[in-house]
mmCIF file of the C-alpha atoms, coordinates in Angstrom:
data_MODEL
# 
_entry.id   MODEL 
# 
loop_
_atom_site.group_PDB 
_atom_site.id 
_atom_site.type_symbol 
_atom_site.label_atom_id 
_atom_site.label_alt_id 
_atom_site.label_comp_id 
_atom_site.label_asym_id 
_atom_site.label_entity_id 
_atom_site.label_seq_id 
_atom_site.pdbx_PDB_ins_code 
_atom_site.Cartn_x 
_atom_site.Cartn_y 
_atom_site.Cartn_z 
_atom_site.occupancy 
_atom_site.B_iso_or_equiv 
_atom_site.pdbx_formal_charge 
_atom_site.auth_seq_id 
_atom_site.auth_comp_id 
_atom_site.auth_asym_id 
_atom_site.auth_atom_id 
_atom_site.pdbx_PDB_model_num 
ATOM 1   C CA . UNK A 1 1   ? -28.492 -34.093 -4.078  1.00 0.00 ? 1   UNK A CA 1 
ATOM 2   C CA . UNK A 1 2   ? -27.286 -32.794 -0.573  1.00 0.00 ? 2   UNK A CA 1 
ATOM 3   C CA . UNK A 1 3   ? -24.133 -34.872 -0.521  1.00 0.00 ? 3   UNK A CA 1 
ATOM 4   C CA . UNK A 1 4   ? -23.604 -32.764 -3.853  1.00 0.00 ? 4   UNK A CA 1 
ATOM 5   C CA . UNK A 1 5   ? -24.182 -29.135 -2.582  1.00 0.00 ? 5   UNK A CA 1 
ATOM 6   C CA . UNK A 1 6   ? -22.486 -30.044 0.943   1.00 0.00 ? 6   UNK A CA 1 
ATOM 7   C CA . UNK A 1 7   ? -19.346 -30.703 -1.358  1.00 0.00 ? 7   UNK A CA 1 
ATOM 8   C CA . UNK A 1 8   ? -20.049 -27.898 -3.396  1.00 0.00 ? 8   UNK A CA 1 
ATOM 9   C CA . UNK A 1 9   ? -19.874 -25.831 -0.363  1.00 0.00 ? 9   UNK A CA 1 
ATOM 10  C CA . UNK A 1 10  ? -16.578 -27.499 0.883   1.00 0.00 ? 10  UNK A CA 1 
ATOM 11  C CA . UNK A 1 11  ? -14.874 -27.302 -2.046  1.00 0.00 ? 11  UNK A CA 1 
ATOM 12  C CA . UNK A 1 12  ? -15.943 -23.721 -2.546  1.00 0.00 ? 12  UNK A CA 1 
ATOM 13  C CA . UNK A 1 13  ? -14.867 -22.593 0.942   1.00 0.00 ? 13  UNK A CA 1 
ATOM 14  C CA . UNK A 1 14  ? -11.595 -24.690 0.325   1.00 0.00 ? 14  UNK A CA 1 
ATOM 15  C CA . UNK A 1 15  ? -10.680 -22.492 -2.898  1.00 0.00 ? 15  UNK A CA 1 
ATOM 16  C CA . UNK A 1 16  ? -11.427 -19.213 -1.114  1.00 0.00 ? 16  UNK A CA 1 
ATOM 17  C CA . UNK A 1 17  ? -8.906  -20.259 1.468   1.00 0.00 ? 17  UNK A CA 1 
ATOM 18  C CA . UNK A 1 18  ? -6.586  -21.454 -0.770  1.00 0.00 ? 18  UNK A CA 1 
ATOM 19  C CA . UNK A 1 19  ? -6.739  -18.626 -3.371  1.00 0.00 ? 19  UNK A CA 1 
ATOM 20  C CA . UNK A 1 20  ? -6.863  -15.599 -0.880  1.00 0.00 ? 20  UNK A CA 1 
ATOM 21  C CA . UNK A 1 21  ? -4.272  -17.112 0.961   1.00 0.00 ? 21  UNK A CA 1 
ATOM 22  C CA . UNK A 1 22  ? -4.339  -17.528 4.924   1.00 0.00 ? 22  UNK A CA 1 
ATOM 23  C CA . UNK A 1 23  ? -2.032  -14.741 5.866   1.00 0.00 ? 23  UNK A CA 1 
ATOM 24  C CA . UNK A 1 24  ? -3.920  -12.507 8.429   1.00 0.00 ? 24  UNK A CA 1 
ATOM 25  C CA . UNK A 1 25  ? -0.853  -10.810 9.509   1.00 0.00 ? 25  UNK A CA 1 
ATOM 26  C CA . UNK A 1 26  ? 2.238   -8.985  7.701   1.00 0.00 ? 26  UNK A CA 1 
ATOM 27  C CA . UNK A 1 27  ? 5.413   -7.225  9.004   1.00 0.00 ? 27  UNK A CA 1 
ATOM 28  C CA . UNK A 1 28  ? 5.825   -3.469  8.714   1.00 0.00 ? 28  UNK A CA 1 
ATOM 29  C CA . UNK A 1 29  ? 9.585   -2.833  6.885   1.00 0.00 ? 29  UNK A CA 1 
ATOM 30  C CA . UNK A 1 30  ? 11.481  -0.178  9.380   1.00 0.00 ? 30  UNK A CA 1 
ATOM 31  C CA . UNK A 1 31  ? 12.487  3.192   7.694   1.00 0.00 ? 31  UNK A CA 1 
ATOM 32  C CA . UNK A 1 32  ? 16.042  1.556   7.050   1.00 0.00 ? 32  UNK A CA 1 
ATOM 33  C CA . UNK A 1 33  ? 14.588  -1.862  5.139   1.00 0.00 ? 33  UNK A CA 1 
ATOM 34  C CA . UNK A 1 34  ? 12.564  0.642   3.035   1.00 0.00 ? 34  UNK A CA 1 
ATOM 35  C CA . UNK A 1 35  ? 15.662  2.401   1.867   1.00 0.00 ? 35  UNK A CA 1 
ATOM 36  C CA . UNK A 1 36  ? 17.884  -0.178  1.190   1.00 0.00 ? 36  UNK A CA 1 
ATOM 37  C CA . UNK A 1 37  ? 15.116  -1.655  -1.045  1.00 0.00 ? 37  UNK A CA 1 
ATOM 38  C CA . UNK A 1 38  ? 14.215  1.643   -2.277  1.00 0.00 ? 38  UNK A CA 1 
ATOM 39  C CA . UNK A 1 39  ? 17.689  2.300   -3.328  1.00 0.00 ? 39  UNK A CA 1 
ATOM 40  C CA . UNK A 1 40  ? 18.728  -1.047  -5.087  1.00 0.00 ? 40  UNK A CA 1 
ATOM 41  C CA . UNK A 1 41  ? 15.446  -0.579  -7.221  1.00 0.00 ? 41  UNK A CA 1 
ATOM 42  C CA . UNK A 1 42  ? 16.724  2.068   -8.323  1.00 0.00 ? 42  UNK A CA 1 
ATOM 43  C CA . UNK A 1 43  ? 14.722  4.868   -6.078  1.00 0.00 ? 43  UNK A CA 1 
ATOM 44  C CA . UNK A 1 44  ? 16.634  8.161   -4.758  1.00 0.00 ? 44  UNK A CA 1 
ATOM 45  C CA . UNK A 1 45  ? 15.312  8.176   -1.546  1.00 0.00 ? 45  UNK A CA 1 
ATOM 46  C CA . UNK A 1 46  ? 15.081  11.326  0.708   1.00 0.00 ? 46  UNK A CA 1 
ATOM 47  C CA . UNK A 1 47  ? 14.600  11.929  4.660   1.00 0.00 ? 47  UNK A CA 1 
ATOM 48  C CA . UNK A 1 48  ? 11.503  14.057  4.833   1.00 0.00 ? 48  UNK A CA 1 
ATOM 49  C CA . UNK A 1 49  ? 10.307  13.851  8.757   1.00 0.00 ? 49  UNK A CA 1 
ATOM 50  C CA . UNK A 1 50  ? 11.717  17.535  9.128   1.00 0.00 ? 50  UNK A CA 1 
ATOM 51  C CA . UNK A 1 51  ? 8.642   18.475  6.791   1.00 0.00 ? 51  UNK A CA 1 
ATOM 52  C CA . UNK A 1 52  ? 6.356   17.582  10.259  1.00 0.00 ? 52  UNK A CA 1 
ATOM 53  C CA . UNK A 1 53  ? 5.856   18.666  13.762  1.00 0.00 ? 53  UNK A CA 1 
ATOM 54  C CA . UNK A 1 54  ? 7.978   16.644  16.395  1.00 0.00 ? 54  UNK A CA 1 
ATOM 55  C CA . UNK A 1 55  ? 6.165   13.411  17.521  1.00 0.00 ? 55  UNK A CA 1 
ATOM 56  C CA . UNK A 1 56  ? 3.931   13.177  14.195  1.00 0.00 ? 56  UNK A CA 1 
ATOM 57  C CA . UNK A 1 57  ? 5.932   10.708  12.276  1.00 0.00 ? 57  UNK A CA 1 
ATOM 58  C CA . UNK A 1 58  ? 9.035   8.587   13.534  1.00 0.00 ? 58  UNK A CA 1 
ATOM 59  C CA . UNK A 1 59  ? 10.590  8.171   10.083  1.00 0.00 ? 59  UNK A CA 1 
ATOM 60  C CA . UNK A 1 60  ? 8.894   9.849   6.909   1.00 0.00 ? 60  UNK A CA 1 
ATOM 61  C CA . UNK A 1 61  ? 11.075  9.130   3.600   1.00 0.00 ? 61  UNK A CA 1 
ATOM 62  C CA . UNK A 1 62  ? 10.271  9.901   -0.091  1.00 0.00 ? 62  UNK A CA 1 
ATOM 63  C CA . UNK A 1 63  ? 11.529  7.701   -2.729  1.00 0.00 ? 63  UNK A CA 1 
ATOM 64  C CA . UNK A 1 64  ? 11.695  9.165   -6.003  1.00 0.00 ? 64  UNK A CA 1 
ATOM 65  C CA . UNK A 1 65  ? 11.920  7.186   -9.578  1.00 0.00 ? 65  UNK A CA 1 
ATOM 66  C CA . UNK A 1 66  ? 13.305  9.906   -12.307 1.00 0.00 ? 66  UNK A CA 1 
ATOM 67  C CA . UNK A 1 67  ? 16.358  11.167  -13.378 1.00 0.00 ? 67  UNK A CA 1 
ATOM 68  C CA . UNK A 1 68  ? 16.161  14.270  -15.601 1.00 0.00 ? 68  UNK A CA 1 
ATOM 69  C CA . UNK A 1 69  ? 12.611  14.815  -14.282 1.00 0.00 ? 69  UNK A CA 1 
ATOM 70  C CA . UNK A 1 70  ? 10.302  13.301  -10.901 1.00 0.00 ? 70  UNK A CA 1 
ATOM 71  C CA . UNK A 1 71  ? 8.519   10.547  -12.658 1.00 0.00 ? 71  UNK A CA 1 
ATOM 72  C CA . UNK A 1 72  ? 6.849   9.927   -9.504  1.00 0.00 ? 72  UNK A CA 1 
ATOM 73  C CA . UNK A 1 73  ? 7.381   9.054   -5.610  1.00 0.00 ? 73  UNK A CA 1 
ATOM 74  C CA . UNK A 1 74  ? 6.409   6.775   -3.276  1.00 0.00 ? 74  UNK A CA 1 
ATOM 75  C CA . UNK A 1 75  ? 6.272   8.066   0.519   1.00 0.00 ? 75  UNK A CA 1 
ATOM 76  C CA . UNK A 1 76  ? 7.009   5.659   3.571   1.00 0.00 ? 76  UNK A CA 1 
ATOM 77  C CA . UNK A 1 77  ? 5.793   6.502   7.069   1.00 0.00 ? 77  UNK A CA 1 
ATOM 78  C CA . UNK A 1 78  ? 6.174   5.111   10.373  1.00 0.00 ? 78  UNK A CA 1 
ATOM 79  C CA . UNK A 1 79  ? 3.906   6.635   13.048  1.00 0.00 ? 79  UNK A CA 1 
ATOM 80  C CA . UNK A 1 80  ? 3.978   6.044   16.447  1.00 0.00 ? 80  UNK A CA 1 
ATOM 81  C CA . UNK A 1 81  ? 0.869   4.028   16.700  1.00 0.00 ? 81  UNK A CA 1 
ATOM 82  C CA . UNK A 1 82  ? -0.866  1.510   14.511  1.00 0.00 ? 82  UNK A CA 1 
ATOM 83  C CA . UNK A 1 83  ? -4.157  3.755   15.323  1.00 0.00 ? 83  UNK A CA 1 
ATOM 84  C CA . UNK A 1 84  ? -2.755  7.191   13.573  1.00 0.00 ? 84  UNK A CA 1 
ATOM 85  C CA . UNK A 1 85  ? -1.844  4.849   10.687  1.00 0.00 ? 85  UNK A CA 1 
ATOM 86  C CA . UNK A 1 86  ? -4.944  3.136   10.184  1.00 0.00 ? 86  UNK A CA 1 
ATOM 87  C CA . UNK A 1 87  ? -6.939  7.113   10.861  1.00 0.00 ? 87  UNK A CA 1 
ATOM 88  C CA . UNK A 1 88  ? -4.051  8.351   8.070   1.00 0.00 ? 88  UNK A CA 1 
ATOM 89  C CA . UNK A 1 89  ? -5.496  5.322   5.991   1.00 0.00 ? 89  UNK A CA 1 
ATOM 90  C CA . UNK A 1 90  ? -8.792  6.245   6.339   1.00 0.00 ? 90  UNK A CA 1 
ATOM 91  C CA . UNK A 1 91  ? -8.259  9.846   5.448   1.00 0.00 ? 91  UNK A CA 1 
ATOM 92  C CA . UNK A 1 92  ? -6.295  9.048   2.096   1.00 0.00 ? 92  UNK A CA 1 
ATOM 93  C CA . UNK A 1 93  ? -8.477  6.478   1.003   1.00 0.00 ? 93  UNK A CA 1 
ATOM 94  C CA . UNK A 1 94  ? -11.747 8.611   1.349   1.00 0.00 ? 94  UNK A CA 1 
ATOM 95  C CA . UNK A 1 95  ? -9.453  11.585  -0.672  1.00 0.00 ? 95  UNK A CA 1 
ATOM 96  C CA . UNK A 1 96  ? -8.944  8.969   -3.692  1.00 0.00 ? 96  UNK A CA 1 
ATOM 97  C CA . UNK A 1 97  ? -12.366 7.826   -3.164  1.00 0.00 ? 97  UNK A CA 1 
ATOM 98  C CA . UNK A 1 98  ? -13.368 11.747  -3.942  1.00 0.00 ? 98  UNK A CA 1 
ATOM 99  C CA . UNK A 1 99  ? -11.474 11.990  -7.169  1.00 0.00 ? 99  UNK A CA 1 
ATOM 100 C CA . UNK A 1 100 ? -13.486 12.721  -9.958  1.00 0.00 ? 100 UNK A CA 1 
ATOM 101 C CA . UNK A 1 101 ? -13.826 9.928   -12.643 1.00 0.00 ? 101 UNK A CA 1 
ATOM 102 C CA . UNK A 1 102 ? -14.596 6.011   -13.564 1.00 0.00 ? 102 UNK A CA 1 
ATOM 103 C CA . UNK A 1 103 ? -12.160 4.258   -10.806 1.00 0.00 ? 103 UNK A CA 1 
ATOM 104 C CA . UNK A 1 104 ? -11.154 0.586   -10.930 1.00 0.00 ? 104 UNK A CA 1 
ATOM 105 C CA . UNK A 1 105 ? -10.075 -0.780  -7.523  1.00 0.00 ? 105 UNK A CA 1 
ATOM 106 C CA . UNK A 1 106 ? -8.902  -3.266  -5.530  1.00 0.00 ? 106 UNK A CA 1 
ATOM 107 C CA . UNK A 1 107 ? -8.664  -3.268  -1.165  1.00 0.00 ? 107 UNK A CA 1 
ATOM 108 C CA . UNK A 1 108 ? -8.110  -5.577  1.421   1.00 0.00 ? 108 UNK A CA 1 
ATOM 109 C CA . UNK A 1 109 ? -8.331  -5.330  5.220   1.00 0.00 ? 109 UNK A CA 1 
ATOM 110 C CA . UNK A 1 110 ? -7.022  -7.791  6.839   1.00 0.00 ? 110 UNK A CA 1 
ATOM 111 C CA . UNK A 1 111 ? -5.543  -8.571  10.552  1.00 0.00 ? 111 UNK A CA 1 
ATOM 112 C CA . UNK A 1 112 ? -2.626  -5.482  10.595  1.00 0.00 ? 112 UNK A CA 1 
ATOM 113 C CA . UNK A 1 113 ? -2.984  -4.130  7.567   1.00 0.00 ? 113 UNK A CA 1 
ATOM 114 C CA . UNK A 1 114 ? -4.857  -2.466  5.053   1.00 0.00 ? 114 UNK A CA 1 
ATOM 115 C CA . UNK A 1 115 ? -4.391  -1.554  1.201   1.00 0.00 ? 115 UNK A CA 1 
ATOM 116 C CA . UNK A 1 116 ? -6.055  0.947   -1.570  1.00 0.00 ? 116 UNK A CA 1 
ATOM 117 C CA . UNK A 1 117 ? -4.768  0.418   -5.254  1.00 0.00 ? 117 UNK A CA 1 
ATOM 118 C CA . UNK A 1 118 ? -7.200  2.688   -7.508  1.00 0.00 ? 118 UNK A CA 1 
ATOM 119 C CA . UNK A 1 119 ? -6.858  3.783   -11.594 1.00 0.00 ? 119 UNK A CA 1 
ATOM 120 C CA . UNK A 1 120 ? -8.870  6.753   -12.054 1.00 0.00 ? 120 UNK A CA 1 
ATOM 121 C CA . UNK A 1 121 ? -8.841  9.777   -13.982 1.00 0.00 ? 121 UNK A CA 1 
ATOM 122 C CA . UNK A 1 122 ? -5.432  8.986   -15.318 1.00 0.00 ? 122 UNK A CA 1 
ATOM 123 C CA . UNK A 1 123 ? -3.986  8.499   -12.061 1.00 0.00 ? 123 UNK A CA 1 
ATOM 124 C CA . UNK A 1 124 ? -2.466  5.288   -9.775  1.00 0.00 ? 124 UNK A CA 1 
ATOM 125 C CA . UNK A 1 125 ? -3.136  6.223   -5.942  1.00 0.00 ? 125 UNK A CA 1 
ATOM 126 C CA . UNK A 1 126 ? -1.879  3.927   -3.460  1.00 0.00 ? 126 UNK A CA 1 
ATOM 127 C CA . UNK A 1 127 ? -2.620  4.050   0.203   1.00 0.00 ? 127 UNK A CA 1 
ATOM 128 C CA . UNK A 1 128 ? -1.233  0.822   2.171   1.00 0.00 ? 128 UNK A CA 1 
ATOM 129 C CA . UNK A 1 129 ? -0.765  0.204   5.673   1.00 0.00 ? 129 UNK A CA 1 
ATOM 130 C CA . UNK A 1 130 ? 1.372   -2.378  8.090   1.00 0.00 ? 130 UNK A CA 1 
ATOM 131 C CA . UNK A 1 131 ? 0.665   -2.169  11.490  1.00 0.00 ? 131 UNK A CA 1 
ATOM 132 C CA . UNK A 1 132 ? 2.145   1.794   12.061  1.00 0.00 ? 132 UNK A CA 1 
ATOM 133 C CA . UNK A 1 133 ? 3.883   1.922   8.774   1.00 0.00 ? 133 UNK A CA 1 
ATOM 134 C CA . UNK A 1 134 ? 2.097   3.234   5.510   1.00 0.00 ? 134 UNK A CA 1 
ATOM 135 C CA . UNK A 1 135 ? 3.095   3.814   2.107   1.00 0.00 ? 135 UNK A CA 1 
ATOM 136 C CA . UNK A 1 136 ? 1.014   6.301   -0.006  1.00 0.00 ? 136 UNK A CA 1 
ATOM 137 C CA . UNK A 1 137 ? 1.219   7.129   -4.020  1.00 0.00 ? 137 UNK A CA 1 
ATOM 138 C CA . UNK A 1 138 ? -0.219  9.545   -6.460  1.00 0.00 ? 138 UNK A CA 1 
ATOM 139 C CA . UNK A 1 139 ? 1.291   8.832   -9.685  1.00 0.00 ? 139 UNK A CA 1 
ATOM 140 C CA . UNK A 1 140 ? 0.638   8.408   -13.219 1.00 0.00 ? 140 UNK A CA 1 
ATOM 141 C CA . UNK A 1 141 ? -1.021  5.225   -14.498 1.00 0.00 ? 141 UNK A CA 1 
ATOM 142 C CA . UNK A 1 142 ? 1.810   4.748   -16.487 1.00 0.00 ? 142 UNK A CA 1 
ATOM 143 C CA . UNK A 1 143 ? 3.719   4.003   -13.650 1.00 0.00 ? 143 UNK A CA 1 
ATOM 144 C CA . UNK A 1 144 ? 1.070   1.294   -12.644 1.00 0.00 ? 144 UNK A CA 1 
ATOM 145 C CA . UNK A 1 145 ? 3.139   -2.084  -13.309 1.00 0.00 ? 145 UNK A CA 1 
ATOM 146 C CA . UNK A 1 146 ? 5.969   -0.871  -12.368 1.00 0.00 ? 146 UNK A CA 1 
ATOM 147 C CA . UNK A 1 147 ? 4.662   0.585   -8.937  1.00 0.00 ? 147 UNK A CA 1 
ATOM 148 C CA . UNK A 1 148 ? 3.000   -2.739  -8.201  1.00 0.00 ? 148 UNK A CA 1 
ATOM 149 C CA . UNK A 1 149 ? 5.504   -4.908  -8.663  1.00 0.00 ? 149 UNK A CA 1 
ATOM 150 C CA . UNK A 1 150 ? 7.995   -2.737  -5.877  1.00 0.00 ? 150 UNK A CA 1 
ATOM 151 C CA . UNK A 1 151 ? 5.128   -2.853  -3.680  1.00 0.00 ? 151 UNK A CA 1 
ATOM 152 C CA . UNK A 1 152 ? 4.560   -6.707  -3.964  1.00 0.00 ? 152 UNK A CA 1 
ATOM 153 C CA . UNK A 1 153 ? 8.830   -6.995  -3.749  1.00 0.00 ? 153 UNK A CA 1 
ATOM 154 C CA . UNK A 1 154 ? 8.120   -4.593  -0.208  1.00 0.00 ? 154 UNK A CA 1 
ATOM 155 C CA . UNK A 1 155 ? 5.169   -7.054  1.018   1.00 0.00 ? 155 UNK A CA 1 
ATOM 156 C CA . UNK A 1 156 ? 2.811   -3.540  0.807   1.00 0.00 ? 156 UNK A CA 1 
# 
């Protein structure tokens, strides 16, 4: 009987491995990479750094899906350190957190980066973080699929 829950155990711990995957590390896009892939999706993207006070964002750019009308837009940051991205995590996530309404979720925080993907109230919010890069989203959870599969293409 010990043989048998020693092997459950193994095998269980094997799976986890397996079906989480053993990446503990990503790489950040640069502002440039984020365009270009922004753009041949199909984004209009737009330099917005000049909305913040010198030294508080190296690149800041706003890609927007829409073409009579904003149907929504996903904003790319690189700070200067990984620190003021992880803090800028922090502070988003606990904002979505606050929204009223039933959320469903999912988060992961691992090695150099971190992510937030929440439904709620009507609403997709993304918050997700590579090293000093982040990516954050407010947009309508009829966006949802289509959002999440240009994030997975971006590796955020």
């Amino acid at each position: 009987m010990k043989k048998v829950s020693v092997l459950l155990v193994v095998v269980t711990a094997i799976m986890l491995v397996l079906l989480t995957g053993c990446q503990t590390s990503r790489t950040p896009l640069t502002a440039n990479e984020f365009k270009t892939k922004a753009e041949a999706a199909g984004y209009d993207v737009q330099d917005a750094k000049s909305q913040f006070a010198e030294g508080v964002v190296s690149d800041y750019l706003i890609a927007v899906k829409g073409t009579t009308a904003i149907d929504y837009q996903i904003e790319f940051a690189v700070v200067p350190t990984a620190n003021q991205a992880i803090d800028s995590y922090h502070q988003n996530r606990t904002t979505f957190e606050n929204k009223p309404g039933t959320a469903t979720y999912t988060s992961a925080n691992v090695g150099n980066y971190s992510n937030y993907y929440v439904t709620k109230g009507g609403r997709y919010y993304v918050i997700s973080r590579i090293d000093n890069t982040f990516i954050y989203i407010d947009a309508s959870a009829d966006y949802k699929d289509e959002i999440a599969s240009f994030l997975k293409e971006l590796g955020y």
